[in-house]
Structures are given as C-alpha cells and as structure tokens.
MARSE-34497 format. One record per residue (C-alpha): residue in one letter; x, y, z. Coordinates in Angstrom, 3 decimals. Example, Ala and Ser with C-alpha at 12.3 -4.5 7.8 and 13.67 -1.06 7.14 Angstrom:
# residues 2
@rest->a px->12.300 py->-4.500 pz->7.800;
@rest->s px->13.670 py->-1.060 pz->7.140;
***
This chain:
# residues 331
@rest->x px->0.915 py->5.134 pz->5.444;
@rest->x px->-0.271 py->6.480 pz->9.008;
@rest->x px->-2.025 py->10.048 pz->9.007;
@rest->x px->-1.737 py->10.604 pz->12.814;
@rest->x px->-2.437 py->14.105 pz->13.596;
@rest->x px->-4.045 py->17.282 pz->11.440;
@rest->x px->-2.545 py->20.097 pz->13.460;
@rest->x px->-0.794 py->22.403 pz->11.479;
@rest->x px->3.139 py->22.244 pz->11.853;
@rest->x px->3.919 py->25.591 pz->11.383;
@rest->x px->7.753 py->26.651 pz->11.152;
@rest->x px->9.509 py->23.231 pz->11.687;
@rest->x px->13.168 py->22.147 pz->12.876;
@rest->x px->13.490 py->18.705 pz->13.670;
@rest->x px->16.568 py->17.929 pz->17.117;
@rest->x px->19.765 py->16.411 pz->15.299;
@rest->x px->19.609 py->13.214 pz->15.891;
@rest->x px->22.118 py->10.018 pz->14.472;
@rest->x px->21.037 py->8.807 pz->11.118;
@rest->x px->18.119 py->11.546 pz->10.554;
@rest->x px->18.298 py->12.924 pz->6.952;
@rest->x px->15.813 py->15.747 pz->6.422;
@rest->x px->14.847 py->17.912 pz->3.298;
@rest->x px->12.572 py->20.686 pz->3.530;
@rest->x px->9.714 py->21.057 pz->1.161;
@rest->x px->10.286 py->17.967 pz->-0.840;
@rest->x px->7.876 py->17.346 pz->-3.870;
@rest->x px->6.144 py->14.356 pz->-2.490;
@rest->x px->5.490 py->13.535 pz->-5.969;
@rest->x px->8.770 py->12.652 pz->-6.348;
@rest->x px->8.098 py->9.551 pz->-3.712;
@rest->x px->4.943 py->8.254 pz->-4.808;
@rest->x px->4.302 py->5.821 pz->-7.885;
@rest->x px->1.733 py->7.907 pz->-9.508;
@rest->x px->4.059 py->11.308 pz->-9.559;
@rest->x px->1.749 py->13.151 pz->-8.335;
@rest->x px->1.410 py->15.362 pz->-5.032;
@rest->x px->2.470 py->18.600 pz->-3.637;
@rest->x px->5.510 py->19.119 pz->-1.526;
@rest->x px->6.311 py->18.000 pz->2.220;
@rest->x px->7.018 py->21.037 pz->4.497;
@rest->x px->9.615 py->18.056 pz->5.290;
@rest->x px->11.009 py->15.148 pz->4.719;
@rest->x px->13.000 py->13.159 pz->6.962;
@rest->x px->14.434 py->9.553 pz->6.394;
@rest->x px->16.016 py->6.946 pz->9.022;
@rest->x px->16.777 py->3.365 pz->8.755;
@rest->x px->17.156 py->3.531 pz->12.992;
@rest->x px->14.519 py->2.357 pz->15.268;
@rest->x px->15.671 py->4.651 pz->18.191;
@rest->x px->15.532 py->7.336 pz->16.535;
@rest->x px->12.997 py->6.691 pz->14.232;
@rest->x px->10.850 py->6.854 pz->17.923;
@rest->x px->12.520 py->9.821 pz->19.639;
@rest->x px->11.358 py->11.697 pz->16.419;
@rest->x px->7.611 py->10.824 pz->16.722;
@rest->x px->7.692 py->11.624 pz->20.431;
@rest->x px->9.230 py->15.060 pz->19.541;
@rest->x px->6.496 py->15.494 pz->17.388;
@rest->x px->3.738 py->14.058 pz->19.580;
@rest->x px->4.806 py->16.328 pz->21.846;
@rest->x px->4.764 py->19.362 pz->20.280;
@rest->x px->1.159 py->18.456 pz->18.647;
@rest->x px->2.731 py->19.335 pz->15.200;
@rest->x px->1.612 py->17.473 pz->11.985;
@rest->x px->3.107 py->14.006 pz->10.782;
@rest->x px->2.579 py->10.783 pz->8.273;
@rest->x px->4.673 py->8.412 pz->8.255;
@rest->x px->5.037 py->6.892 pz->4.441;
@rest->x px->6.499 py->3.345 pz->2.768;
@rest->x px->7.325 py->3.230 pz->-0.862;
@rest->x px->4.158 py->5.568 pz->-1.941;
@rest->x px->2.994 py->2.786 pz->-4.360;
@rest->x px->-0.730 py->2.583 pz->-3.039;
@rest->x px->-0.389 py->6.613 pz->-1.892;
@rest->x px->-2.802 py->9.792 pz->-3.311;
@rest->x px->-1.246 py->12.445 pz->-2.417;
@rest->x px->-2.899 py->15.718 pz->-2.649;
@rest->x px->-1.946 py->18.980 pz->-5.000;
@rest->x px->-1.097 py->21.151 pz->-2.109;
@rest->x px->1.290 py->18.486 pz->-0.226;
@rest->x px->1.655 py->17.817 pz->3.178;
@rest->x px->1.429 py->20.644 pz->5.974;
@rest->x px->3.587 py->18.965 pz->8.452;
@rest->x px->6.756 py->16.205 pz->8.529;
@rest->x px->6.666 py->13.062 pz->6.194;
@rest->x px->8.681 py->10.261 pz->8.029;
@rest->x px->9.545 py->7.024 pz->6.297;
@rest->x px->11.888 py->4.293 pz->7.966;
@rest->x px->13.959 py->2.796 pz->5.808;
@rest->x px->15.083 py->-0.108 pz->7.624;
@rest->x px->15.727 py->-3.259 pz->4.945;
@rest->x px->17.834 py->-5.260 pz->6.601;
@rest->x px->17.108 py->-9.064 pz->5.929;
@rest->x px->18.087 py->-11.991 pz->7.918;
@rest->x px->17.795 py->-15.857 pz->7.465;
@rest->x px->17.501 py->-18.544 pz->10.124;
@rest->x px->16.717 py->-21.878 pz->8.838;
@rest->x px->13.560 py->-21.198 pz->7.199;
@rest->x px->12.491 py->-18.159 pz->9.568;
@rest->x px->13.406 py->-14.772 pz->7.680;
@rest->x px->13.412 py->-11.204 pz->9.874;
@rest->x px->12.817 py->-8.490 pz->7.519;
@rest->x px->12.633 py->-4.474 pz->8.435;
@rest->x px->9.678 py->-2.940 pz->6.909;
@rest->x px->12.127 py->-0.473 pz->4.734;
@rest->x px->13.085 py->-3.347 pz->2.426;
@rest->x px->11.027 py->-3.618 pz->-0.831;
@rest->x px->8.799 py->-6.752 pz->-0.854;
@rest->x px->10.667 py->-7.913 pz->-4.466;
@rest->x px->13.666 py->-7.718 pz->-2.844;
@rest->x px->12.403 py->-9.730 pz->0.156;
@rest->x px->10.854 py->-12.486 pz->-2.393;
@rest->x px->13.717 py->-12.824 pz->-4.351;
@rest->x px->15.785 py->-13.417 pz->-0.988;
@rest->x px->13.303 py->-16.045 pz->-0.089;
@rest->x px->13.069 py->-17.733 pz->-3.428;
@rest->x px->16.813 py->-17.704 pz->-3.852;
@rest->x px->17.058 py->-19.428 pz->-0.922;
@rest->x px->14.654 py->-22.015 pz->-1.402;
@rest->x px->12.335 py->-20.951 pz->1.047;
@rest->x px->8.254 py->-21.279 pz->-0.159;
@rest->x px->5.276 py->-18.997 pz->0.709;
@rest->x px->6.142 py->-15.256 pz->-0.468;
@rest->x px->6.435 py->-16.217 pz->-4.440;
@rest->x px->3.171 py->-15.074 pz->-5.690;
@rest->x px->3.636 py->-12.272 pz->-4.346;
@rest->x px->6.521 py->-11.090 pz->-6.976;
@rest->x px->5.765 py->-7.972 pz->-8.670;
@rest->x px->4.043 py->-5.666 pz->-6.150;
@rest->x px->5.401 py->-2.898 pz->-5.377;
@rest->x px->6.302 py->-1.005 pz->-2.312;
@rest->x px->7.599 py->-1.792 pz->1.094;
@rest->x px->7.479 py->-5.267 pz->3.185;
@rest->x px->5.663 py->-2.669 pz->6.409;
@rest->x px->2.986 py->-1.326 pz->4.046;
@rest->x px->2.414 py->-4.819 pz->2.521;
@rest->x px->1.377 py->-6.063 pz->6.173;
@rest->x px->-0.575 py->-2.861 pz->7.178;
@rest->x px->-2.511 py->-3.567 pz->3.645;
@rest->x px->-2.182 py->-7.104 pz->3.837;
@rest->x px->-0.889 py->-7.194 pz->0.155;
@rest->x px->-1.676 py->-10.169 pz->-1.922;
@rest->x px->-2.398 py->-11.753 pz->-5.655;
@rest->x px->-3.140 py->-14.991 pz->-7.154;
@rest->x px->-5.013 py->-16.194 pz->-3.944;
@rest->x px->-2.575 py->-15.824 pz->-1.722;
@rest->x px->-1.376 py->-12.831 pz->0.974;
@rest->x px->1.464 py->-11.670 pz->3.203;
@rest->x px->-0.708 py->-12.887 pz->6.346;
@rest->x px->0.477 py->-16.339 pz->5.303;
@rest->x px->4.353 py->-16.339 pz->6.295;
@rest->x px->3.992 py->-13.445 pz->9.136;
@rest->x px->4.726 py->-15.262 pz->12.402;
@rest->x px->5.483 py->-11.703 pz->14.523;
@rest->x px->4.932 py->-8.414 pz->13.935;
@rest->x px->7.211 py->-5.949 pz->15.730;
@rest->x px->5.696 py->-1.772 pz->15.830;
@rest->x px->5.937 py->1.179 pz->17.601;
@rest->x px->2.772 py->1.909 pz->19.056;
@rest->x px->3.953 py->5.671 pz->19.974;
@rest->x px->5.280 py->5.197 pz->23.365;
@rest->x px->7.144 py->1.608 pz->23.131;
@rest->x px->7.781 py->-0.872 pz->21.477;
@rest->x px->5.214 py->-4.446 pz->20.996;
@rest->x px->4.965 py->-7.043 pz->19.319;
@rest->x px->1.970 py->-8.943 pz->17.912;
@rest->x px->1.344 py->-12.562 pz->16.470;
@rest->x px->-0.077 py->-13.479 pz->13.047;
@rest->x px->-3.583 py->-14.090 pz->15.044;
@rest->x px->-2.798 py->-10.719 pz->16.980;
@rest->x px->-2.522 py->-8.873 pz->13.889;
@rest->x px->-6.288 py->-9.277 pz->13.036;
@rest->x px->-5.354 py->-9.768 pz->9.083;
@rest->x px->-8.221 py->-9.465 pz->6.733;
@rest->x px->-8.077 py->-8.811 pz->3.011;
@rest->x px->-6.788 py->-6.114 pz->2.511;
@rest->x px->-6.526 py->-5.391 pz->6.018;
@rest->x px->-4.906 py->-5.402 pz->9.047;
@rest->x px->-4.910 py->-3.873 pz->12.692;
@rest->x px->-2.475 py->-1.747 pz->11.998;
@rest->x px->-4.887 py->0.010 pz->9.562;
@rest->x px->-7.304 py->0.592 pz->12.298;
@rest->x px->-4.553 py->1.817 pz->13.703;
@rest->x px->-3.032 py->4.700 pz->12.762;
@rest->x px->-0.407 py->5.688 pz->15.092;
@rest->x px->1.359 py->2.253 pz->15.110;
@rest->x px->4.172 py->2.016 pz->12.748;
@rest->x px->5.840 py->-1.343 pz->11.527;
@rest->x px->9.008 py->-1.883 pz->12.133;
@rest->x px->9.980 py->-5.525 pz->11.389;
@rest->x px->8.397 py->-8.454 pz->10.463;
@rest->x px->9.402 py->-12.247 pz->11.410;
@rest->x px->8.651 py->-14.384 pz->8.661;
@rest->x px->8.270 py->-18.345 pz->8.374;
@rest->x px->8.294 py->-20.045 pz->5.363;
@rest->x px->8.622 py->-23.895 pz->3.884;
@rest->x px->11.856 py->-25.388 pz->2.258;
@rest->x px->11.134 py->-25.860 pz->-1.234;
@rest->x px->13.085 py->-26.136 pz->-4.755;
@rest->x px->14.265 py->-23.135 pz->-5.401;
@rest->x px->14.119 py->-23.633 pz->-9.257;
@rest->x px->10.416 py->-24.522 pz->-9.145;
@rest->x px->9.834 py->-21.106 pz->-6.866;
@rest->x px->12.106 py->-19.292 pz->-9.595;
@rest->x px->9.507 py->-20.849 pz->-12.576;
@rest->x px->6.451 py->-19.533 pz->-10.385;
@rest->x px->7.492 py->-16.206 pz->-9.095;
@rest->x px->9.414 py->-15.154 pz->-12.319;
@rest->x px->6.471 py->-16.343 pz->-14.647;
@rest->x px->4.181 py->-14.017 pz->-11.981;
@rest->x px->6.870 py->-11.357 pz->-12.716;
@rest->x px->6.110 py->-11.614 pz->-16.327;
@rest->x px->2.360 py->-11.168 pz->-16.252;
@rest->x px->2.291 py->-8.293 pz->-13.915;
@rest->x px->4.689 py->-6.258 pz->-15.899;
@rest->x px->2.230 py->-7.259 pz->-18.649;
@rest->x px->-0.460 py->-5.493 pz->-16.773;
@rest->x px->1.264 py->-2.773 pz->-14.847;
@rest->x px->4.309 py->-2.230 pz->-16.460;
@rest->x px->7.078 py->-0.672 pz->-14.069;
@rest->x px->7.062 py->2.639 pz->-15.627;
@rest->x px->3.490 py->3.138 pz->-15.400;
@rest->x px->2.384 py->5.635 pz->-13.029;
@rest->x px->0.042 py->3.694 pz->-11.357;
@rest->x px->-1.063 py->1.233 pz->-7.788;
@rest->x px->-1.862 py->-1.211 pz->-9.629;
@rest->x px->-5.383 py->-2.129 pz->-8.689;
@rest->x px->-7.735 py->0.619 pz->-7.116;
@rest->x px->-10.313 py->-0.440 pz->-5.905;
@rest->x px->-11.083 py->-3.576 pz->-3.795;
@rest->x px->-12.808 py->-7.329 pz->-5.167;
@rest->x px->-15.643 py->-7.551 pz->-3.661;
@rest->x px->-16.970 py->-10.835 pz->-0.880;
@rest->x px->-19.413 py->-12.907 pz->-2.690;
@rest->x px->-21.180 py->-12.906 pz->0.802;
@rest->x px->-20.994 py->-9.220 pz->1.421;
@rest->x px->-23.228 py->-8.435 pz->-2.102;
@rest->x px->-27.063 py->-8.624 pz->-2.383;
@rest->x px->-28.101 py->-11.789 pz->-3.924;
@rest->x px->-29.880 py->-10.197 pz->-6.954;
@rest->x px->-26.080 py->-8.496 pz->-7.782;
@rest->x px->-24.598 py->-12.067 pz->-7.661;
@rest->x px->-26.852 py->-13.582 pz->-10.195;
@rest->x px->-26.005 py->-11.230 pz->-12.479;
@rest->x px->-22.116 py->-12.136 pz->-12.138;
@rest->x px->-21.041 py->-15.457 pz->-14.545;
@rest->x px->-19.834 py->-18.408 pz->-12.659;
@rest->x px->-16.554 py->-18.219 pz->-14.339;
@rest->x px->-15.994 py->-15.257 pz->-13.003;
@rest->x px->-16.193 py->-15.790 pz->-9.110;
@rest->x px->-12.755 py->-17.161 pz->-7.845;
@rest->x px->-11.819 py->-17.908 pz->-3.975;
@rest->x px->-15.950 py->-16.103 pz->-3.143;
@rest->x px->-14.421 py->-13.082 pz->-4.524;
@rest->x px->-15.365 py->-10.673 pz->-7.899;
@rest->x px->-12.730 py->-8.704 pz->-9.427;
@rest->x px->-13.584 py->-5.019 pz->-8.976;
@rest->x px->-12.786 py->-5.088 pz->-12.603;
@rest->x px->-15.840 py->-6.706 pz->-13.494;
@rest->x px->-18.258 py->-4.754 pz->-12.314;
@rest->x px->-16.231 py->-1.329 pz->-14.036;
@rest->x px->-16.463 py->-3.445 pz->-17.329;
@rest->x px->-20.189 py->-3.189 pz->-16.970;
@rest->x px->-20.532 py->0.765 pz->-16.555;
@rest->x px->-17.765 py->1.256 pz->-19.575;
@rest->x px->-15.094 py->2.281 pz->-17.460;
@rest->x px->-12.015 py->0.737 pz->-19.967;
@rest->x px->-10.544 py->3.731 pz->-21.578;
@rest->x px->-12.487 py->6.711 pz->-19.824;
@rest->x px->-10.416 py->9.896 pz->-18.985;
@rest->x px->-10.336 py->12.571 pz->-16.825;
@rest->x px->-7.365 py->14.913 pz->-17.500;
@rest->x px->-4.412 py->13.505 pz->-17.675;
@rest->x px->-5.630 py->10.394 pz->-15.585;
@rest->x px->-6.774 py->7.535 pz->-17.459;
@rest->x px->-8.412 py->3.967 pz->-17.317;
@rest->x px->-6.553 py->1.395 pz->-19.302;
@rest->x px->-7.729 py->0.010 pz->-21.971;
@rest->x px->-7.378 py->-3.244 pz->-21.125;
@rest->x px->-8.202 py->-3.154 pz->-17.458;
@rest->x px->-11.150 py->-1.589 pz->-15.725;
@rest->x px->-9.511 py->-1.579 pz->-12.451;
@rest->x px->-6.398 py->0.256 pz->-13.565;
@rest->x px->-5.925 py->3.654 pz->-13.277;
@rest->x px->-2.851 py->5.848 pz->-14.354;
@rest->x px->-1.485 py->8.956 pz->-14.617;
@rest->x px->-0.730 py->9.634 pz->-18.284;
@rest->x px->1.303 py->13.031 pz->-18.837;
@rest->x px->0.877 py->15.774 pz->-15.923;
@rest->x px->-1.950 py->14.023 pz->-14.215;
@rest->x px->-3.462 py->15.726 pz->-10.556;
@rest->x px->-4.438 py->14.645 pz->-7.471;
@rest->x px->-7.517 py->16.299 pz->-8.486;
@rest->x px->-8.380 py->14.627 pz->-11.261;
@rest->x px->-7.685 py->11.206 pz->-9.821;
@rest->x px->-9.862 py->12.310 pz->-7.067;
@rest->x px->-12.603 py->12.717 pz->-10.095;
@rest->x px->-11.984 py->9.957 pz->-11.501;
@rest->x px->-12.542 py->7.686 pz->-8.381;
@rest->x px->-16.004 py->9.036 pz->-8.041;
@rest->x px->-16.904 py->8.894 pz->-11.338;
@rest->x px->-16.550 py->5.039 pz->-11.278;
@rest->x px->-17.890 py->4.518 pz->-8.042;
@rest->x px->-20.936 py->6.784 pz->-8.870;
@rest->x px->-21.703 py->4.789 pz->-12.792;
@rest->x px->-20.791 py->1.460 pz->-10.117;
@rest->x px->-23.945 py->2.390 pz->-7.135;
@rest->x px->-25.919 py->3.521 pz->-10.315;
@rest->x px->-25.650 py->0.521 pz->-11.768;
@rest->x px->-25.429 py->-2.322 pz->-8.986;
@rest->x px->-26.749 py->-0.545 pz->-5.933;
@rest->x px->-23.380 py->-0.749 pz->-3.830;
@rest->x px->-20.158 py->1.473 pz->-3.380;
@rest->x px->-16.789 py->0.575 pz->-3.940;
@rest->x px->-14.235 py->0.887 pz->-1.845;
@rest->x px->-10.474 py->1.654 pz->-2.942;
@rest->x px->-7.447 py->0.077 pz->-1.754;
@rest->x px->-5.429 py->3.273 pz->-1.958;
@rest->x px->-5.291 py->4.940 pz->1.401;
@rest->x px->-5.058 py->9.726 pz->1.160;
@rest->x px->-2.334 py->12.033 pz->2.043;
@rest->x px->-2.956 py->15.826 pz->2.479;
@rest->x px->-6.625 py->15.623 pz->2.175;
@rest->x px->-9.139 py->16.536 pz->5.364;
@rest->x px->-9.417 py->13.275 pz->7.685;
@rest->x px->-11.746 py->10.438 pz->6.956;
@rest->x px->-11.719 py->11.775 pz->2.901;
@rest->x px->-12.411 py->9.429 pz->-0.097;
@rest->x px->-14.234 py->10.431 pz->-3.278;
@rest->x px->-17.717 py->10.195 pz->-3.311;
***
C-alpha cells in the first residue's frame, strides 16, 4: 500500500487505456481482509506494467488523489473510503529458471510458495499461510517462524514514478518488517526475482503444509483479521528494566512477541464494538459482526495506551492506513 498524494480528486475519468478495468465507487471493504472501509471514488485494476505507469503519470499530472493497494490483508481502511483512485496491479505471472523464480507482485504469496515447494525449490516454505500479495510481502518484508521474504529476493524491479529501476537484495535496505520501499511511498513493486536452494520437495511439503495447519489454527481463513497487529519488539531497542521483567523462555531470535506484553495489560478477549481481541491471542485482532474502522482505530489505542502505562514504551503496528489524514496512527 502507497498513499502518494492527499489532493482531492474531484470528478474523475481515467484515458482508456489496454487492460484498465475501472469501477466507480467500489466498497473498499469489499477488498480488504477485515471488511471494513468506505468506498473508492474508483477502482481500477491492471495486470500491465505500461499501463499500469501511464496511469500514475496521468494522475501525477493532474495532482489528483491515488493509493495504490495489494491484497488489503495488512490494510485499515477508513469509514468514509478513499477520495481519489485505488490502483492495484495484478500482475501474477510466475516463472522458473533452474532454481531462480520471477514472480509479479499481483500473485498471492501461497500461490508463489506452493510453486516453489512443488518444485523442490527451498527458502519461501515458512512462509505458507500469510496472506496477501508477493509486492506487499517485500514492501513489509513479511515473515514467520524466523525467517522473511528478504531471504530469496535477489532483484527487485519498481516503478519509481517516472521509470522503471531495479534494486538488489542489499539495495532494498530490508529490515523487519521493513523495507525501502516503505520509506518510499511513490515506488510501486512490480516484480520480484527470486533465488532459492534445490531441496526435497516432500520434506518442504511436511514443513510448509504442517505451517499451513497451525496458522489456520490461529487465524483461520475466514476470520476478518491481519493476522498480527502490532510489531515484536528488539530485545536491544527496550530499556533494560522492561527486559528483566520478560522470562527467558520467552525471548526467541532477540525478539518479544508483541503478544506478551498485551497478555500483561489483559488485552485477551477485550472489545470494542464489533472489533474484538481473541481469546487466545493478545496480538490478534478481528472484526466480529459489522465491525468499523472506527472502532479498530479505538481499539489500537486502547492497547497501546494500557501497553506505555504499563511498560513505559509504545507499540508500533504492522498495519499500514488508508483514507485517514497523512502520517495517522492511533494514539
């Protein structure tokens, strides 16, 4: 997701171009896992890079209003929509050379691991059962069970609003949970060239479909959800006296699960609305009937409020805001 300009759009009629499907105010609800957000003034899908361009050049030209979206798994979008043009490029196609894989960033990143582990190819399998798009994976550097995405990206290819570049894995500046491309905004993924490791392919079915299993224990495919919201936290980014309070058992790879630290404030079960906490995860969040953007919103500062309370530190979530004034997160 790339919020790239805040001017209003106004009365909008995108040029016909090849490949361009557009629908005017489309309930952006409708295209985001936790089904919930206000409508689009419009949406408008392509799977082609030229004209995926010549449509963000029309619109950087004219100063109107745009976001470009992936699968709206890790999206808030707000009740009143998006004043503007929602573009998403929905470019999958997936290619294999030896043990190199080129992947557009419209294909879903289960899609992308199957093709890898069906092929015998190692490095992506952990990474079975998140959601969304192989582009936002990168731009969010999506990960689980120790490993990330950064790990098999050899070349990143984006359109930087002008042309197209390319950047290497170093070039791409991955953190956790983060990537250049999220510092960023205007540069939009458009392929990824992966490398991975030959490997048995029955061993990488075991792994990734036993990974399959135990997310869809914990975020079950029909629940409206991003899975995780907020962020572990760096062992060497919290004050000392925080750490000793955190058991041994609980620190894996210098990291502590968000979830801990909700546990301690009572966060497991708490409501707002129709948006809930599960009760079996701190650090899940879901929308349980007719759920707002509004009450989410709540919700998000409610925990990180009893969290700085509590530990002296804020949170910070992994879900990025559509429709809301620039630079806003729940306080």
């Amino acid at each position: 997701m790339r919020n790239v300009t805040d001017m209003h759009a106004g009365a909008i009629e995108l040029p016909a171009l090849d490949g361009l499907m557009v629908r005017p105010q489309a309930p952006l609800s409708a295209y985001t896992r936790f089904g919930i957000g206000g409508p689009a003034d419009l949406l408008a899908d392509t799977d082609d890079p030229e004209t995926f361009a010549a449509v963000i050049r029309w619109l950087r030209e004219r100063g109107m209003a745009y976001v470009v979206l992936g699968g709206g798994t890790n999206l808030v979008v707000s009740d009143e929509g998006f004043r503007g043009v929602v573009l998403r490029y929905t470019n999958r196609s997936t290619e294999r050379q030896g043990i190199r894989v080129s992947c557009g960033a419209g294909a879903e990143l289960m899609d992308l691991v199957r093709f890898t582990v069906d092929a015998g190819l190692e490095g992506g399998q952990t990474l079975m059962g998140i959601p969304g798009w192989v582009g936002a994976a990168i731009y969010g550097n999506a990960g689980a069970y120790g490993h990330s995405i950064e790990e098999v990206v050899e070349r990143v290819h984006f359109f930087d609003g002008d042309r197209v570049r390319s950047f290497s894995r170093e070039e791409c500046e991955f953190r956790y949970r983060e990537s250049i491309f999220k510092r960023h905004k205007g540069w939009i993924i458009l392929r990824a060239e992966l490398q991975f490791r030959e490997s048995d392919r029955e061993a990488l079915r075991q792994v990734s479909g036993d990974i399959l299993e135990t997310r869809n224990q914990k975020f079950p495919p029909t629940m409206r959800c991003a899975g995780s919201i907020f962020k572990n936290l760096h062992v060497a980014e919290l004050p000392a006296a925080v750490v000793a309070e955190v058991p041994q058992k609980v620190i894996r790879e210098g990291k502590i699960p968000a979830a801990w630290f909700l546990e301690q404030v009572g966060a497991k079960g708490a409501r707002e609305g129709d948006i809930q906490v599960a009760d079996y995860h701190a650090n899940l969040i879901y929308n349980a009937g007719q759920g707002t953007a509004a009450e989410l919103c709540r919700m998000i500062a409610r925990l990180k409020q009893k969290v700085r309370e509590r530990f002296g530190f804020s949170m910070e979530e992994e879900v990025q805001y559509v429709g809301f004034a620039p630079g806003f997160a729940p306080r």
